[in-house]
N, C-alpha and C positions, 0 to 999 in steps of 0.2 A: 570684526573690522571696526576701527575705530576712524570717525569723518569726522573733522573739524571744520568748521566754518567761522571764515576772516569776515571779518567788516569789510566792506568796500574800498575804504580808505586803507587797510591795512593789504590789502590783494592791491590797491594800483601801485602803495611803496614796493611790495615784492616785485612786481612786475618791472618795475624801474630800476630795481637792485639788481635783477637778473640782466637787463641791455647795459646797464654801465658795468656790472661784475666781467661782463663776458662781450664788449665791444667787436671782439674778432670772429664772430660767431657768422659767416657768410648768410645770407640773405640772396637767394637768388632773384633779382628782379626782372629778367626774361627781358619783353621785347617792349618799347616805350608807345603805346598806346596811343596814336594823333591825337594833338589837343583838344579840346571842349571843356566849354566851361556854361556854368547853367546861371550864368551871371549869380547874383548874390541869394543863392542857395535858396533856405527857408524864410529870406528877408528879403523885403521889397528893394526894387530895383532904384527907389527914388520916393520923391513925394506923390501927393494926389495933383499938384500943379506941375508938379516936373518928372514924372514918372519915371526920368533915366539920368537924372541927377548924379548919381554916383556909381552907376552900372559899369562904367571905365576902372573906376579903381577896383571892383569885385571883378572885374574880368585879368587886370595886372593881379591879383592877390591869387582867382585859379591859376593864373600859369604860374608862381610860382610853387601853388601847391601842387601844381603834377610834374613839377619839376624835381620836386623833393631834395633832400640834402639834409644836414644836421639841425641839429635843434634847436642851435643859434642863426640858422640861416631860416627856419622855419618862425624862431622868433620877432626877426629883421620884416618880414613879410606882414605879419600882424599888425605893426607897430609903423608899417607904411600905410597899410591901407586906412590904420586910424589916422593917420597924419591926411593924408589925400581926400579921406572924405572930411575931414576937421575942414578941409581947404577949399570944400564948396561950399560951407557954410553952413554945416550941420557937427559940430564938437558933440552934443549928446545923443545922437545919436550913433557918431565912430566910436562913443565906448561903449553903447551897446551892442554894437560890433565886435569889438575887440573882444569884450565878455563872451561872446556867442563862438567867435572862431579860436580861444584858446581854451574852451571846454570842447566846442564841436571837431577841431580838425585835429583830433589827435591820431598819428598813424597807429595807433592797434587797435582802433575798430575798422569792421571791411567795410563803411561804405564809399559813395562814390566821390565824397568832396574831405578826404580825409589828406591830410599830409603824403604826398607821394603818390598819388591817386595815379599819374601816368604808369608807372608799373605794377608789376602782379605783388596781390597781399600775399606775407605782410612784408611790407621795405622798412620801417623802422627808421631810424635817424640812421644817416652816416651819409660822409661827402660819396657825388658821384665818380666812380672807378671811370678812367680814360677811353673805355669803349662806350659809356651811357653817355658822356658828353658827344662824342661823335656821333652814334646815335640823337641825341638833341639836336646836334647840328646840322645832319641831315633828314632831319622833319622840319625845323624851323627855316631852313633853305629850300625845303622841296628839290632833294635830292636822292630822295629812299631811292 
């Protein structure tokens, strides 16, 4: 038996070639898991004089990461929360945010702050089908 072993780099391109080669490939994501969010993950919530400084925009950035959606909408999300925290007065620190959540929140690892986090791994990119939005809608209404 003959085992090849890829570079890291060359196994995440395979793996990318595989979700864009085969887009329609269902992905069952079950049932939408009530929100939580663990404010801004591995990174402090703020400073040592304002310890919740920016805790707001890493709370808007979990809900859209358990919200999930494509990879442009995942994009959009990044790219806010470096804007928002840029907005309380900290710019270098939102890029090393930014740096942090488009390495860390990628949806194919299982953990728990990963891209699509509200449903069962793995969800992968792809817009929400019209029964996860209604599901959304009645978790975010308090209508289950």
């Amino acid at each position: 038996m003959v085992v090849v072993k890829l570079p890291t780099s060359h196994l995440i391109k395979y793996i990318a070639f595989l979700l864009l080669a085969f887009p329609s490939i269902p992905a069952i994501s079950g049932e939408l898991k009530p929100f939580k969010s663990d404010g801004c993950s591995a990174f402090p919530d703020g400073t040592m004089a304002q310890n919740e400084l920016w805790l707001g925009c890493c709370t808007l950035h979990d809900y859209k990461y358990w919200l999930g959606g494509t990879y442009a909408d995942r994009l959009r999300a990044d790219k806010d929360l470096q804007q928002c925290v840029s907005k309380v007065g900290e710019p270098e620190i939102a890029l090393l945010m930014l740096a942090g959540v488009r390495v860390g929140g990628t949806p194919l690892l299982p953990t728990q702050f990963r891209w699509g986090y509200g449903w069962d791994y793995p969800r992968f990119y792809r817009p929400l089908t019209a029964s996860e939005v209604e599901q959304v809608k009645n978790i975010t209404t308090g209508q289950e």
